[in-house]
C-alpha positions as CSV (number, residue, x, y, z in Angstrom):
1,X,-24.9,-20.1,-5.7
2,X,-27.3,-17.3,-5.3
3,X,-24.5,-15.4,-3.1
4,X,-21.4,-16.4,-5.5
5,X,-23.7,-14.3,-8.3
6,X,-24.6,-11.4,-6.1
7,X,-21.1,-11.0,-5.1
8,X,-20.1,-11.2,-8.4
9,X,-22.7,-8.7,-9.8
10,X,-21.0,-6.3,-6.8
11,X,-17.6,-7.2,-7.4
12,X,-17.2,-4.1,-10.6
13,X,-19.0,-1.6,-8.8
14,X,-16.7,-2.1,-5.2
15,X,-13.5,-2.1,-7.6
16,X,-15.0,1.3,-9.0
17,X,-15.4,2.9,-5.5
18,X,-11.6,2.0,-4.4
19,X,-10.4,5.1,-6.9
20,X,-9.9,8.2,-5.3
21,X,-10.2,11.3,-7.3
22,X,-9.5,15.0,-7.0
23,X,-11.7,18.0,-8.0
24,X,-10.0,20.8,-9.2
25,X,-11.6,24.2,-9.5
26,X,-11.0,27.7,-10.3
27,X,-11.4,31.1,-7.5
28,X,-15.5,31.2,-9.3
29,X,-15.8,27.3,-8.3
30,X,-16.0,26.2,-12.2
31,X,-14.3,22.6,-12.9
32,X,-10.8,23.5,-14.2
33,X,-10.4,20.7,-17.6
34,X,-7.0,19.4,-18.6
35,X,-4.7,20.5,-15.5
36,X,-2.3,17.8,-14.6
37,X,-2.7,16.5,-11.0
38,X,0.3,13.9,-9.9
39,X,0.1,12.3,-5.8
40,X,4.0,12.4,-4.3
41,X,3.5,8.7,-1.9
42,X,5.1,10.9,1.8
43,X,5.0,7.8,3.7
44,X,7.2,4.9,1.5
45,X,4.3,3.7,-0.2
46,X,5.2,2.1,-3.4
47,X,3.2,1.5,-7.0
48,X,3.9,0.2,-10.0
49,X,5.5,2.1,-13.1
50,X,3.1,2.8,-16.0
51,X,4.5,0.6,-18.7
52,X,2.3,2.3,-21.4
53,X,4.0,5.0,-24.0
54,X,3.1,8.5,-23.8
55,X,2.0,9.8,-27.3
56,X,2.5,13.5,-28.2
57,X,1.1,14.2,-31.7
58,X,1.6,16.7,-34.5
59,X,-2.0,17.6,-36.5
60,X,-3.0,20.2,-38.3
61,X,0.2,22.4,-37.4
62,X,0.2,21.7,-33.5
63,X,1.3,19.6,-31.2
64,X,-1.6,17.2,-30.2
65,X,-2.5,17.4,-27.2
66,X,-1.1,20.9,-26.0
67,X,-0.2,19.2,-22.4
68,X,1.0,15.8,-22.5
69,X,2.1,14.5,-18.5
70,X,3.9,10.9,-17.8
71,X,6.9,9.7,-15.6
72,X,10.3,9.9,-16.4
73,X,12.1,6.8,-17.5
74,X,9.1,6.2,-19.6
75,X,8.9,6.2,-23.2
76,X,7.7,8.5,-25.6
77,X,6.6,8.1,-29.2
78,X,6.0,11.2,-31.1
79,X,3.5,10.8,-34.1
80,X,3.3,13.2,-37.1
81,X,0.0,12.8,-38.5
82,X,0.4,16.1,-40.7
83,X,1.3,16.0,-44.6
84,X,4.2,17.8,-44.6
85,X,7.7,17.6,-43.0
86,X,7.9,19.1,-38.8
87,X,11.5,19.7,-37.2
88,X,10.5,19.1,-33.2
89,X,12.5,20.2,-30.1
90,X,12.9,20.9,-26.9
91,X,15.9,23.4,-25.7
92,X,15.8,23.6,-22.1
93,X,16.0,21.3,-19.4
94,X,17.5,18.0,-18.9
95,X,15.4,16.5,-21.4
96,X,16.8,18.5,-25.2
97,X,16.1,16.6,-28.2
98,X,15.8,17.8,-31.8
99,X,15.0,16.1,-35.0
100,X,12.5,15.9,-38.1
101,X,10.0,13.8,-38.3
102,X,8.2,13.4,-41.9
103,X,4.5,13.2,-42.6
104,X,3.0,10.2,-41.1
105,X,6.2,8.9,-39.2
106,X,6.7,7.7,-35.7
107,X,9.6,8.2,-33.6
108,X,9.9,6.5,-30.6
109,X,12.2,7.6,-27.3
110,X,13.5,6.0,-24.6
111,X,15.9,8.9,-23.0
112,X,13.3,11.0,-21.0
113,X,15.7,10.1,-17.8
114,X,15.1,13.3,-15.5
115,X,11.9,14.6,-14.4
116,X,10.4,18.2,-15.1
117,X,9.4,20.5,-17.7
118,X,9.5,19.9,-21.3
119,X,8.7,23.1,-23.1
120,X,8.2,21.7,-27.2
121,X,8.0,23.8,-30.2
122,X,9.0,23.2,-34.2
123,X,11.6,25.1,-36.2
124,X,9.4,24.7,-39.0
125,X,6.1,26.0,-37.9
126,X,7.6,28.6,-35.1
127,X,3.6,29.2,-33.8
128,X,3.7,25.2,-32.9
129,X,4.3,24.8,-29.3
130,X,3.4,22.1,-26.4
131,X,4.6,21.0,-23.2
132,X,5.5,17.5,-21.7
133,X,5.8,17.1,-17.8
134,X,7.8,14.2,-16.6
135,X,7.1,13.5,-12.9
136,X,8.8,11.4,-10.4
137,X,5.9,9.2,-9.7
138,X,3.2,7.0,-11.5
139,X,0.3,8.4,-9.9
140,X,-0.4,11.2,-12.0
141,X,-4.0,12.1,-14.5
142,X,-4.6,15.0,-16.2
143,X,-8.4,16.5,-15.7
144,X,-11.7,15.7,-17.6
145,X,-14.3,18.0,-18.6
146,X,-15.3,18.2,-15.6
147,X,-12.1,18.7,-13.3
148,X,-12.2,15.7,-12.2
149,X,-8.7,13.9,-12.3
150,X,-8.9,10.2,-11.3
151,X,-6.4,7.6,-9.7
152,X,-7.7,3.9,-9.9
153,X,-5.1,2.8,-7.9
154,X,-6.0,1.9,-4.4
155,X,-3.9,4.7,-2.4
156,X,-3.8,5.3,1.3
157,X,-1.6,7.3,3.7
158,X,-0.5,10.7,2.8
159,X,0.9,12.0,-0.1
160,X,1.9,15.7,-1.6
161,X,-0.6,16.7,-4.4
162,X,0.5,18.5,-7.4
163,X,-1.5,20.2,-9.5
164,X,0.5,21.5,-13.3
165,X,-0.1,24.0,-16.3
166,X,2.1,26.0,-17.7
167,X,-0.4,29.1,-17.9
168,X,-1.3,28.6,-14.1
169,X,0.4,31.8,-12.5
170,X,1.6,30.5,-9.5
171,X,5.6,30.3,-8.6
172,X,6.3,27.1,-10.8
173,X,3.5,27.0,-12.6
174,X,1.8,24.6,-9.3
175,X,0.3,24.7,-6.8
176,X,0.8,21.8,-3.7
177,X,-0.7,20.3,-0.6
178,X,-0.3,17.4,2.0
179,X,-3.5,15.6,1.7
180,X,-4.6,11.9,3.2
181,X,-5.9,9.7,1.0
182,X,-8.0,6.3,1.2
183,X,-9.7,4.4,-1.2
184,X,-12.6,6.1,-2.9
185,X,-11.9,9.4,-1.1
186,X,-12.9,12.8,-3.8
187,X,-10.2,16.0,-2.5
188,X,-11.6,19.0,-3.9
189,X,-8.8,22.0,-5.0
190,X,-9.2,25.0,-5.6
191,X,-6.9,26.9,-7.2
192,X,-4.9,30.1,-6.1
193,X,-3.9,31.9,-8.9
194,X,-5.2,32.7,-12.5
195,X,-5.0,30.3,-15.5
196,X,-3.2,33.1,-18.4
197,X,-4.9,31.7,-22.3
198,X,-3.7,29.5,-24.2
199,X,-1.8,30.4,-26.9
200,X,-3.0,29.6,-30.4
201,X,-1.5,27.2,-32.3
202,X,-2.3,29.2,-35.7
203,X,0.0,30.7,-38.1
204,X,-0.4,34.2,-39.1
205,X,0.9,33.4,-42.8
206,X,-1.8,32.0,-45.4
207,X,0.3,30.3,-47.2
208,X,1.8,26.8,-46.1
209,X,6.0,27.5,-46.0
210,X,8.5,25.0,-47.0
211,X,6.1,22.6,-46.9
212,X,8.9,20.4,-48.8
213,X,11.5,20.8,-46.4
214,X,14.1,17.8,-46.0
């Protein structure tokens, strides 16, 4: 009886130590926060689709978060917790949409078929602007304060590692390696080229525009 409780008292701690995780810094070795980081299985491992919704939201004039990642197939549910009327959209890619969405309404889509970029602004509010990645793979996190990205599935074998952001300035905006992974293995990256600012999501107008627009 004593053993069943000791092994049980273990058992959270050994499921916590079967997550890998991966490091990601910048050229100065400081923890690079909210990169995306998706694992590419190399060797036909397989792992289960992420049945939760990605949620982008609109607050305070801008899209919320500024980075949003997920896989394609899955669905998407866009949330306007602003006041006033925004007209969203995406232009490019495989992935266009367009439509207005009124203060405090969700819409909810199911279309996101192809993987890869999608660059989001409002016709409305022309300073608003976000991006959505859709990758080929459920094994994808974005970074914490602290670089850290983490994968609580239990992975082994080798895999490509992706790391994402639109202001990296690398060819494609990534940067890739071949790395082996096991259960509760840290990889540490460190990034080759410069992260350009953000842009602000602010307007330069003090007044708020067509704040009634249908």
């Amino acid at each position: 009886m004593k053993f069943l409780r000791y092994a049980l008292f273990l058992l959270p701690a050994l499921t916590a130590q079967a997550a890998t995780e991966v490091q990601v810094s910048d050229a100065r070795n400081k923890a690079v926060s909210d990169i995306i980081v998706y694992l590419t299985p190399l060797e036909g491992q397989t792992y289960a689709n992420n049945p939760e919704t990605i949620e982008v939201g609109q607050k305070d004039l801008a899209f919320t978060p500024y980075l949003t990642v997920g896989q394609k197939g899955q669905a998407v549910s866009f949330q306007n917790d602003d006041d006033i009327t925004h007209h969203i959209y995406s232009a490019v890619g495989d992935n266009k949409f367009s439509f207005k969405i009124k203060a405090g309404q969700t819409i909810n889509k199911n279309d996101f078929s192809q993987s890869g970029v999608v660059p989001m602004g409002c016709n409305i509010h022309d300073w608003m602007g976000g991006y959505l990645l859709l990758v080929d793979t459920p094994l994808y996190n974005k970074t914490n304060k602290k670089g850290a990205a983490r994968f609580e599935q239990e992975l082994s074998g080798k895999f490509k590692l992706t790391v994402w952001h639109p202001q990296l300035q690398t060819p494609d905006n990534q940067q890739e390696q071949i790395v082996e992974l096991a259960a509760g293995k840290t990889i540490a990256v460190k990034l080759n080229g410069k992260l350009a600012p953000i842009p602000e999501q602010v307007s330069d107008d003090d007044f708020d525009f067509l704040s009634d627009y249908e």
